[in-house]
C-alpha positions in Angstrom: -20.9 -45.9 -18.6 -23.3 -47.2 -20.9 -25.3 -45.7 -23.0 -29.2 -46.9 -24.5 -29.4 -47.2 -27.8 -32.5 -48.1 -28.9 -33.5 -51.4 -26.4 -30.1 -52.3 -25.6 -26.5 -51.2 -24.1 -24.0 -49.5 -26.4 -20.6 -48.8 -25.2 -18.6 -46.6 -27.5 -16.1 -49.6 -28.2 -18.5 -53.2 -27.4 -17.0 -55.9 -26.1 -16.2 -58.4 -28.9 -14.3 -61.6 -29.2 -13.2 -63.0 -32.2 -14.9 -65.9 -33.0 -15.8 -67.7 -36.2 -19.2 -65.7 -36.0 -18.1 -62.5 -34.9 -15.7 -62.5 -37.7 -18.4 -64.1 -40.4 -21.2 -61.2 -39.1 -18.3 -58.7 -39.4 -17.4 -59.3 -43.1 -21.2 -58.6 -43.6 -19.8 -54.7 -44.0 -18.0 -55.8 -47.5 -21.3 -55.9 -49.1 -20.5 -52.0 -49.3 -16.8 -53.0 -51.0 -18.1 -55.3 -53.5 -18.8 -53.3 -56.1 -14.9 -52.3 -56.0 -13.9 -56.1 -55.6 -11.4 -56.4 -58.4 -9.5 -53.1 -57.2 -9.4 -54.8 -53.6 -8.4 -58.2 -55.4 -5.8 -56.1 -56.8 -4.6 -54.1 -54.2 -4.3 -57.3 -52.3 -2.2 -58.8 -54.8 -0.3 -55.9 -55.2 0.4 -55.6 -51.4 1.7 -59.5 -51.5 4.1 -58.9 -54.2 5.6 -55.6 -52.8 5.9 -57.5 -49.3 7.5 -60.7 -50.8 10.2 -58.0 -53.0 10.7 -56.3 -49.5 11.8 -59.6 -48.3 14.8 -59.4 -51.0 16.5 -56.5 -49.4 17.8 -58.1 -46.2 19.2 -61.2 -49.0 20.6 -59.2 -50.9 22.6 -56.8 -48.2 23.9 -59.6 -47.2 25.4 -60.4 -50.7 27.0 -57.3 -51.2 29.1 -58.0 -48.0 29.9 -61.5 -49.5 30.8 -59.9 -52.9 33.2 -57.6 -51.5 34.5 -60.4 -48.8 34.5 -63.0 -52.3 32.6 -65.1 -50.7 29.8 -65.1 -52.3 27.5 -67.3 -53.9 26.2 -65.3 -56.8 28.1 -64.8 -59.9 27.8 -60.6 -59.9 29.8 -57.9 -58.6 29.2 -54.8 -57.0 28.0 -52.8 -59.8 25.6 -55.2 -60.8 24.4 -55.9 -57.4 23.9 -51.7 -57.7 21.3 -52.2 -60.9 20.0 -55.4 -59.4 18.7 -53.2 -56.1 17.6 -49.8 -58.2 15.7 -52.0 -60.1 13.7 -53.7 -57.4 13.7 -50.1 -56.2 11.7 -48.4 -58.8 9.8 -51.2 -59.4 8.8 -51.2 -55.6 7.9 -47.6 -55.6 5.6 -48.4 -58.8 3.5 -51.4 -57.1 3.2 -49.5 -53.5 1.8 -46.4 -55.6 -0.6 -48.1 -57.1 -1.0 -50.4 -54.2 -2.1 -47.5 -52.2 -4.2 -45.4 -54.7 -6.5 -48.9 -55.1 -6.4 -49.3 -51.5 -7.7 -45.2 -51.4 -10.5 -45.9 -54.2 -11.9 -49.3 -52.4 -11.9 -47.3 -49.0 -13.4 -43.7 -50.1 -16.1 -45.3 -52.3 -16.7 -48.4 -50.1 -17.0 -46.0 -46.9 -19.0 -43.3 -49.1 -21.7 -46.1 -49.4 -21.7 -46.7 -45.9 -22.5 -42.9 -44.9 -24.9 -43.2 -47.6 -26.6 -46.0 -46.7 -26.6 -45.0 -43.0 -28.3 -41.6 -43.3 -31.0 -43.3 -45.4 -31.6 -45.5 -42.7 -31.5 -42.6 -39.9 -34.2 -40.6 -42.5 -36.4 -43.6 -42.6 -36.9 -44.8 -38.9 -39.6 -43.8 -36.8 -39.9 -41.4 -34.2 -39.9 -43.5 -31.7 -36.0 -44.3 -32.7 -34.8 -41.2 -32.1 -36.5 -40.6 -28.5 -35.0 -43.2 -27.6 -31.4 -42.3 -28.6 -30.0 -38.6 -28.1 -29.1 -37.1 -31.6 -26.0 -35.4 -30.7 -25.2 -39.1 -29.1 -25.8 -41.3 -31.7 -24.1 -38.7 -34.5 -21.0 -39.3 -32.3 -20.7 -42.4 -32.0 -21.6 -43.3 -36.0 -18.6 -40.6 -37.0 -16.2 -42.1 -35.0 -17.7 -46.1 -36.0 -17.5 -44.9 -39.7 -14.0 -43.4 -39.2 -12.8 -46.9 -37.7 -14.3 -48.2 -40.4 -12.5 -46.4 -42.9 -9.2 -46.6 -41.5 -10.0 -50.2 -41.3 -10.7 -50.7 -44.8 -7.3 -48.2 -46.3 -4.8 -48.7 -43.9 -5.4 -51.0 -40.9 -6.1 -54.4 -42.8 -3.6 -53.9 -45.8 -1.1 -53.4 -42.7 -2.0 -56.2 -40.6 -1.9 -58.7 -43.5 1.7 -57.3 -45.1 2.7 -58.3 -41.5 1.6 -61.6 -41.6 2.9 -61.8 -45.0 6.0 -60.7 -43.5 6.2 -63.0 -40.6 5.6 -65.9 -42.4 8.0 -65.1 -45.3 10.8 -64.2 -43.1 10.4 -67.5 -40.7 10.7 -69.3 -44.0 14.4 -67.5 -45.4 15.4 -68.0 -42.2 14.5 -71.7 -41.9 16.3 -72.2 -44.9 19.2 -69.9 -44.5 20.2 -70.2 -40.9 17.8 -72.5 -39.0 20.0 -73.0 -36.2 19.4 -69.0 -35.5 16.2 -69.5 -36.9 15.2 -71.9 -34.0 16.9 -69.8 -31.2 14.7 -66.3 -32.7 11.4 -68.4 -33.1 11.8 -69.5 -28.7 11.2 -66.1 -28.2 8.2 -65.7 -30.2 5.5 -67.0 -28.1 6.5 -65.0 -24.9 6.0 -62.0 -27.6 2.6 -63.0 -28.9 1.3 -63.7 -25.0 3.1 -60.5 -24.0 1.7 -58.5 -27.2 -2.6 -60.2 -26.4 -2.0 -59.2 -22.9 -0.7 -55.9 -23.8 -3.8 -55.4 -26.5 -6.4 -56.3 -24.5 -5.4 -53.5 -21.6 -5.3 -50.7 -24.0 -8.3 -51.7 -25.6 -9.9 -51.5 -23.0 -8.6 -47.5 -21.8 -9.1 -47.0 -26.0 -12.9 -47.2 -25.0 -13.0 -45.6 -22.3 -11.3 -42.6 -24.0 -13.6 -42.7 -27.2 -16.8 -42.7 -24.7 -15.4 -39.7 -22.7 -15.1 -38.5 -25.9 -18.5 -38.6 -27.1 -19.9 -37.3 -24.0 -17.7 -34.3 -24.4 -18.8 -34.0 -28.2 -22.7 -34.0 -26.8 -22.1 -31.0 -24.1 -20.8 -29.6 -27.6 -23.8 -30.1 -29.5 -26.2 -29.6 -27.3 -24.7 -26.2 -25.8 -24.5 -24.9 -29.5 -28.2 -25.9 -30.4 -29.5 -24.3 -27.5 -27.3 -21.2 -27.0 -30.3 -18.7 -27.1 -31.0 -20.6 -23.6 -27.6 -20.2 -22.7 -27.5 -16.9 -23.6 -30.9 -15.5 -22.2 -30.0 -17.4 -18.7 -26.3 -16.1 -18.5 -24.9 -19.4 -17.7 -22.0 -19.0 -20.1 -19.3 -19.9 -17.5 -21.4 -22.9 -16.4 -21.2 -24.6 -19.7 -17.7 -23.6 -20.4 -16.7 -25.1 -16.7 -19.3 -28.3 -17.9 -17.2 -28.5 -21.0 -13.8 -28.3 -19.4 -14.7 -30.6 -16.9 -15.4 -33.0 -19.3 -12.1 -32.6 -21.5 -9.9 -33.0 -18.6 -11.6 -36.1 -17.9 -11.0 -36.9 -21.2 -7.2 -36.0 -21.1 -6.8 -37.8 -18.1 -8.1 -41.2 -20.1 -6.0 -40.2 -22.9 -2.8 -40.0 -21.0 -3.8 -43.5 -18.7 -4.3 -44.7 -22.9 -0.4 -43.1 -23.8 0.8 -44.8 -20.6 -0.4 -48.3 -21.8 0.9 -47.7 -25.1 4.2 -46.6 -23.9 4.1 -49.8 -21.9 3.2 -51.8 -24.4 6.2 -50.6 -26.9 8.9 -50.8 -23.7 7.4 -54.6 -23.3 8.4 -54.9 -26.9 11.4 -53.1 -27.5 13.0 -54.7 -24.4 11.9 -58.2 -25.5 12.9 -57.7 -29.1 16.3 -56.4 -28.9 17.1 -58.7 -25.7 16.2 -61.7 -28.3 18.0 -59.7 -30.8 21.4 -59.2 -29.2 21.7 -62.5 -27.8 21.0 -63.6 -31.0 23.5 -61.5 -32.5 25.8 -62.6 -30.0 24.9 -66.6 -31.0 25.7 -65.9 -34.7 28.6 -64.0 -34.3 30.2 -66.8 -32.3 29.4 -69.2 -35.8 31.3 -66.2 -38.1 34.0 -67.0 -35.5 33.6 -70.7 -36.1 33.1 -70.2 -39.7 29.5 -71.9 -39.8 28.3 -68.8 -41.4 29.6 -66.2 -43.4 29.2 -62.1 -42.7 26.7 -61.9 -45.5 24.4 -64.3 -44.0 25.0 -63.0 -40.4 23.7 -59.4 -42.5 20.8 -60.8 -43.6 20.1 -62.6 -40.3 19.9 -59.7 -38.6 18.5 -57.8 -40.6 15.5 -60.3 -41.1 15.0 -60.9 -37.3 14.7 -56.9 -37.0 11.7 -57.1 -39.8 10.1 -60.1 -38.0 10.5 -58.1 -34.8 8.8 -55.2 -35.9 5.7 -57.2 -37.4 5.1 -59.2 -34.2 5.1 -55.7 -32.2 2.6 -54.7 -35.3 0.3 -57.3 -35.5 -0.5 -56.7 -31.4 -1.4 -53.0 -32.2 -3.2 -54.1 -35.7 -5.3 -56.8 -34.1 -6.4 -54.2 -31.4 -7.6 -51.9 -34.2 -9.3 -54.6 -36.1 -11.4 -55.8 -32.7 -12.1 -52.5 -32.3 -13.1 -51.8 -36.6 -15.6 -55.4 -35.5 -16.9 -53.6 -33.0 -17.9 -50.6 -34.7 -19.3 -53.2 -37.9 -21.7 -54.3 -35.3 -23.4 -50.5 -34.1 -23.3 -50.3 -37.4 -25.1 -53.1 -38.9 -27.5 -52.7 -36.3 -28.7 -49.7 -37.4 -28.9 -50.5 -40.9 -30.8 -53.9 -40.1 -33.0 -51.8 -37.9 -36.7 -51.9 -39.2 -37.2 -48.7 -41.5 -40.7 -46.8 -41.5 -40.5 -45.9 -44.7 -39.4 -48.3 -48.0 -36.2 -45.4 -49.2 -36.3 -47.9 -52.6 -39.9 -47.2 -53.6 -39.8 -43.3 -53.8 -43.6 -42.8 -54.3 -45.2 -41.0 -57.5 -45.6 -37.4 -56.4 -48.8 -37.5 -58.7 -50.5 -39.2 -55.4 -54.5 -40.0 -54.7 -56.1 -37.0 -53.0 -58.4 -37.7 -49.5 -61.2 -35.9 -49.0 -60.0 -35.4 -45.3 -62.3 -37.2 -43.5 -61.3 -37.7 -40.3 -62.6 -40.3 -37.3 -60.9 -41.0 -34.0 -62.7 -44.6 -32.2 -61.9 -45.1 -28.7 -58.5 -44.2 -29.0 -56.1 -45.1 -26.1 -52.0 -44.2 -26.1 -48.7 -44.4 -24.0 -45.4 -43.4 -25.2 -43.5 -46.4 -25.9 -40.6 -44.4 -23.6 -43.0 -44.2 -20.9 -45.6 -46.9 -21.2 -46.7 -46.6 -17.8 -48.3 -43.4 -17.9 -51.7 -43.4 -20.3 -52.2 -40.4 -22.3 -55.0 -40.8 -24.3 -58.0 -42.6 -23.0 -60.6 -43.5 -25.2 -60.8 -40.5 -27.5 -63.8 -40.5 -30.0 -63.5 -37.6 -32.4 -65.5 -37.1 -36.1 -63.9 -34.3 -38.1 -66.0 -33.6 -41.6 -64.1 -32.8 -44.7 -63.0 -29.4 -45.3 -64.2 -28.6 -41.2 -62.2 -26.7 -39.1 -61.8 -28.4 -35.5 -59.6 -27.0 -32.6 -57.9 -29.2 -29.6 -58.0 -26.8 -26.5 -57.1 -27.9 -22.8 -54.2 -27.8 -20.6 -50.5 -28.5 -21.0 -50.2 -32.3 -21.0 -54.0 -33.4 -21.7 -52.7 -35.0 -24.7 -53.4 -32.4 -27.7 -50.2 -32.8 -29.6 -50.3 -36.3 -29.3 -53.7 -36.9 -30.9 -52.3 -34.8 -34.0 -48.9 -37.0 -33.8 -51.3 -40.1 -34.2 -53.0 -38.3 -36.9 -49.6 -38.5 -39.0 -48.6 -41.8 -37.7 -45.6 -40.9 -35.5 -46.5 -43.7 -33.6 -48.9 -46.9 -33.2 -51.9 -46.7 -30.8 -52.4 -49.1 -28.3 -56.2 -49.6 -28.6 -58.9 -48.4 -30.8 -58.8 -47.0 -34.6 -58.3 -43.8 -36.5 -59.8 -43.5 -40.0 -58.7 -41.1 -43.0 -62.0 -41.3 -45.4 -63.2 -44.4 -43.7 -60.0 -46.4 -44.0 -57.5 -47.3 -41.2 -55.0 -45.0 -41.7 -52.6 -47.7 -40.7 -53.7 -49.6 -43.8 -52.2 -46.5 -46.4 -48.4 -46.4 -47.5 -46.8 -44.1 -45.1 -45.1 -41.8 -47.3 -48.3 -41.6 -49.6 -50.4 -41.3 -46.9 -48.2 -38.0 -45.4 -48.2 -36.2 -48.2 -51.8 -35.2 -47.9 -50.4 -33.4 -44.8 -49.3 -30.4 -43.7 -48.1 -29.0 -40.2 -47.4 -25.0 -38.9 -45.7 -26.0 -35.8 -45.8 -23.4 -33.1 -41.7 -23.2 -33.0 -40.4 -23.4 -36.9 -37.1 -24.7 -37.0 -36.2 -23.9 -40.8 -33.3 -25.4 -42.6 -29.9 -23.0 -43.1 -30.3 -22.1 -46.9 -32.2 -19.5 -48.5 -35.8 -18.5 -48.0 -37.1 -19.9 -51.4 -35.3 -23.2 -50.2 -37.1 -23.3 -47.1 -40.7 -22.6 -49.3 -39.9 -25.4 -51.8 -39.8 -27.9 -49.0 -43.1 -27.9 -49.1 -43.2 -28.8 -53.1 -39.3 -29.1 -54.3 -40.5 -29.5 -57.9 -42.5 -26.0 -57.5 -41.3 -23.5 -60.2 -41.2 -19.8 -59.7 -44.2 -18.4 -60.2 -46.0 -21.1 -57.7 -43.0 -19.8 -54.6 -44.0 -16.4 -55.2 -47.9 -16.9 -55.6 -47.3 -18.7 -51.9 -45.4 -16.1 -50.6 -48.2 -13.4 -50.7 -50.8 -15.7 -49.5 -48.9 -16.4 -46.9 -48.0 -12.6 -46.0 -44.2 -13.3 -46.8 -43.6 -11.6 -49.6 -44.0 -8.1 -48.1 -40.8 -8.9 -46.4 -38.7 -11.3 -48.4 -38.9 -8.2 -51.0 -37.6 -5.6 -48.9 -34.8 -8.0 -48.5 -31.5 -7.4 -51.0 -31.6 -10.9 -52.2 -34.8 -11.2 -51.9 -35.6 -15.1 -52.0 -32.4 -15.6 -51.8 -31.5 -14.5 -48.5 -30.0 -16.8 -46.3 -32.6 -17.4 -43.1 -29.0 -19.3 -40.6 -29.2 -21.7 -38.5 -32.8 -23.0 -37.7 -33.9 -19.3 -39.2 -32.3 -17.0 -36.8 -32.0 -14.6 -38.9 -35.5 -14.1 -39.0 -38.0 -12.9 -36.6 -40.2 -15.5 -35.1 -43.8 -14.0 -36.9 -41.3 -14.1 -40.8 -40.4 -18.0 -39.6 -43.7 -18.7 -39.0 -44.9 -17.1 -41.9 -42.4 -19.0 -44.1 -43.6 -21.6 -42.6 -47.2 -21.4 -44.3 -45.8 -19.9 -47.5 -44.4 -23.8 -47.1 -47.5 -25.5 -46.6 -49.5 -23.9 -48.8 -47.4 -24.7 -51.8 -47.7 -28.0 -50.3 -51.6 -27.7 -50.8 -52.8 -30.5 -48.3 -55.8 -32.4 -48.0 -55.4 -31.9 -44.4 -54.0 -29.1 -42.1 -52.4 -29.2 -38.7 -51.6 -26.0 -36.9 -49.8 -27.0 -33.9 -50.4 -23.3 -31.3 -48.9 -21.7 -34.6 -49.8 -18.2 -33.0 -49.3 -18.6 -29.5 -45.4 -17.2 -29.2 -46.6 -14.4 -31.4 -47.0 -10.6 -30.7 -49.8 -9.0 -31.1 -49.1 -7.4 -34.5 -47.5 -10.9 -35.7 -50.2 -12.6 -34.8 -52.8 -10.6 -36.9 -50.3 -11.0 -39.6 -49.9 -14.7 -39.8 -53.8 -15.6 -38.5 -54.8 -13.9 -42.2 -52.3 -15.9 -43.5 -53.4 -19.1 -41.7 -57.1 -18.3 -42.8 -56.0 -18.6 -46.5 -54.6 -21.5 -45.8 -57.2 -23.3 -44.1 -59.8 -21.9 -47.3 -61.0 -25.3 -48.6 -59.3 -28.2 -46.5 -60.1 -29.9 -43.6 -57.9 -28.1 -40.5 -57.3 -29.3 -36.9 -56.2 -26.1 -34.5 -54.3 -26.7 -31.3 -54.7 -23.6 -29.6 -54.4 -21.6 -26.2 -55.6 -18.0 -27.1 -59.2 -19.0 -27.4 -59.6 -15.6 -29.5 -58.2 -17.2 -32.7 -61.3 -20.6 -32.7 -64.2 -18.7 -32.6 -65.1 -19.4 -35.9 -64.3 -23.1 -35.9 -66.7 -25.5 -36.5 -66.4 -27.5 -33.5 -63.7 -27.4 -30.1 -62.7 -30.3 -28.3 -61.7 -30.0 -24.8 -59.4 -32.0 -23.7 -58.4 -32.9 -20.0 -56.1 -35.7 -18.3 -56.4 -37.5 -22.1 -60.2 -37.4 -22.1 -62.9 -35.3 -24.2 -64.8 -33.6 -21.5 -66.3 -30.8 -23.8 -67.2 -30.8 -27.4 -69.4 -27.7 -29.8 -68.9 -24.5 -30.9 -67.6 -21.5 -29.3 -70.9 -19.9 -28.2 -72.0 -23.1 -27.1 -69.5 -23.9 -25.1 -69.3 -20.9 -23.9 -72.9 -20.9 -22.1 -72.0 -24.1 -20.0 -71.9 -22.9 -16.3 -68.9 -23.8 -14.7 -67.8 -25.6 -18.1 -63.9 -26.6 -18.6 -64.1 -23.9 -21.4 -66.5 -21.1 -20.6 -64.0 -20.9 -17.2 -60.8 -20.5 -19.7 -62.7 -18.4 -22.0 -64.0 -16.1 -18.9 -60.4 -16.1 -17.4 -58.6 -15.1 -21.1 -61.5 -12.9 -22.5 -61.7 -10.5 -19.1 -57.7 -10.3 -18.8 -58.2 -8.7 -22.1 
């Protein structure tokens, strides 16, 4: 089934023809093997001369059999024919050696660049990208494209020209050895090729069907593992290992329907080839009868029409791969021509301007560009002083997060204007523009290193003194020092080694040694306990000292000091003022929360 990707359909293996332009936007990937030309230039020469010396072998067998019949041609005898053939020997060893460690060098470096260039792409597109596209999806499918790719690159094309190389060479000898056994072989040929395109094109097809199987089952994989707290805490272990299973044996089943077309495919051949083959066989031994030939030649004839046999039934299974490598050229190319967010080139000066963090929402109006139908702001008009703190309240879905997400430009608006000390913040460089930020989300996710790892991500060039210093005003260091390795203690996987009240408190250290113009605190408190929450609020009102904040919050306890609360409801501003102001309005959206929270206390 298809997939989205983006705006359009992916299937694991796309449907491509090989035309002119298929072929012309598919060499497009070499850019990334240019910079190794002259090893592939080499390689390829290489791979020519070792095919053409290959071509020797059934000659000379056939020479032997004349030398010791005296019949032959050539003016050597056995013992020289002996050094004649371990020459070409060792020499043949020597070129396919190095034939094959160019061949490794263009493919590893050339494919390196690829990966390279592809998760620099992935880094810089927009958010909107990956809504669009599940992660565990899309890291699939570009493994697998990559590794077609690859196997493209080091074995797949070097293969598929030696057997054209092979085939062409062979037709040749024969033409001018034997053509009369030469025309008989060569009426056989095109019932091979349709035989071998018909053949191609059917397991093609069950080779995508497998590879998207395949990916599906890699994403119950990814996604099970990710989440298997939720697994876990809901006891549905068996479900997900019966969703998993399920999936594999649908898999299997493809992969043997795949095995039965490719055992198919190599009875078509066989039976074809050595039907040709003993009736040719059968042809030339009635001329040694006659005397039109000798045994040598009848050697070397059949010898030959083996070779060519064998690289007609190879080029079939090599011209499948390389439709398939095309296809996987184009998912890739389409991500790397995909507009970026972010210019990866022009790394910016980390020595940026500072704002003042003055903030102004005009008439704002939003929908999700993956749900443009539904309006989630609706003309929002907020002013946000420098160094003021302002909180968002209101209820699940009024559109809190989403006017912070504006603020940092995770997507356009559809109407209106937000200004960052009266400029359009749509008029700054992205990346200089974000690093005035900083965000305390209310789940921290932290990276799988160390804890002083996870601090500097807020400032990697940070030295020492300025980790620790960050540590205690965010309340960290009272725990990353009872630890044995102190900072360097490894948090796991998304920090599940740590409690949620040490991520979260991490998670300042990190933004203070960021030092922002502007703080966002995203319910940073709200899946806290009690005694957490005390812990990290003092750390969150160092941070805020001095720098303009915005507070999404639900425990109304931790805004009443703000300067000014927006209430927000159904993507509108129904409330705005302090906490004691707000709090008189009868009936008000926020005086009935505050009632509700402040009694159940």
């Amino acid at each position: 089934m298809a997939k989205r990707f983006g705006n359009r359909d992916l299937d694991d293996t796309p449907k491509v023809k090989l035309t002119r332009e298929t072929f012309r936007q598919a060499l497009k990937i070499f850019e990334f093997v240019r910079p190794y030309r002259w090893m592939l230039v080499a390689g390829m020469f290489l791979l020519f001369l070792s095919s053409l010396v290959f071509m020797l072998f059934p000659y000379l067998m056939g020479q032997m059999v004349d030398i010791a019949q005296g019949t032959s041609k050539l003016d050597l005898t056995l013992g020289n024919m002996g050094w004649v053939l371990l020459i070409i020997l060792v020499a043949q060893g020597l070129v396919s050696y190095t034939r094959v460690l160019l061949f490794a060098k263009v493919s590893e470096k050339g494919i390196a660049d690829v990966r390279k260039a592809l998760y620099e792409k992935l880094v810089a597109l927009p958010i909107v990208f990956f809504e669009k596209s599940r992660v565990g999806e899309l890291i699939s499918r570009l493994t697998a494209d990559v590794e077609q790719l690859y196997n493209a690159i080091s074995i797949t094309l070097a293969e598929f020209l030696r057997q054209i190389i092979i085939l062409i060479v062979g037709i040749i000898l024969l033409a001018v050895t034997t053509p009369r056994l030469a025309l008989i072989m060569l009426s056989s040929f095109p019932v091979i090729v349709i035989g071998a395109i018909f053949f191609g094109r059917y397991i093609r097809k069950l080779s995508k069907e497998r590879q998207n199987q395949l990916a599906d089952t890699n994403i119950i994989l990814s996604e099970s593992m990710q989440s298997i707290n939720t697994v876990k805490a809901f006891t549905n272990e068996w479900f997900e290992i019966s969703r998993y299973k399920k999936s594999v044996n649908s898999m299997v089943k493809i992969a043997l329907k795949f095995a039965q077309g490719r055992a198919l495919f190599s009875v078509f051949i066989v039976s074809i080839l050595f039907g040709a083959l003993f009736f040719i066989v059968w042809q030339a031994a009635i001329m040694v009868q006659a005397g039109t030939i000798t045994a040598g030649e009848l050697i070397s004839f059949v010898a030959y029409t083996a070779i060519l046999g064998g690289a007609i039934a190879g080029l079939g299974n090599f011209y499948t791969q390389l439709l398939s490598a095309i296809g996987a050229t184009e998912r890739v190319r389409e991500i790397l021509y995909t507009e970026s967010e972010i210019d990866i080139e022009n790394k910016p000066d980390r020595e940026l301007v500072r704002f003042k963090g003055n903030i102004e929402y005009r008439d704002v109006h939003f929908s999700y560009p993956t749900r443009d139908d539904v309006v989630v702001l609706k003309g929002i008009d907020v002013k946000i002083k420098a160094g003021q703190k302002v909180a968002l309240v209101g209820p699940s879905g009024a559109g809190k997060s989403t006017i912070v997400q504006l603020l940092l430009q995770f997507y356009k608006i559809d109407d209106g204007d937000i200004l960052l000390d009266d400029k359009s913040i749509f008029d700054y460089n992205i990346s200089e523009y974000r690093h005035n930020f900083a965000i305390v989300p209310q789940e921290v996710l932290l990276f799988g290193g160390t804890i002083r790892e996870n601090i500097l991500y807020g400032k990697p060039d940070a030295d020492e003194t300025e980790i620790i210093e960050a540590a205690k005003q965010s309340n960290s260091w009272e725990f990353i020092s009872t630890f044995p390795e102190g900072m360097d203690t490894i948090v796991g996987e998304r920090g599940i080694k740590l409690s949620g009240g040490q991520r979260q408190r991490i998670a300042i250290a990190r933004a203070i040694l960021r030092n922002p113009s502007v703080l966002l605190l995203d319910e940073a408190t709200s899946s806290l306990d009690a005694e957490s929450e005390k812990v990290v609020q003092e750390a969150l009102n160092n941070l805020m000292k001095g720098r303009t904040s915005i507070i999404i919050a639900h425990r109304l306890a931790t805004i009443r000091d703000v300067d000014c609360i927006y209430v927000i409801d159904n993507g509108k501003i129904v409330e705005q003022g302090t906490h004691n102001e707000l709090s008189l309005i009868d009936n008000g959206a926020y005086s009935s929360l505050a009632k509700l929270q402040f009694e159940s206390t």
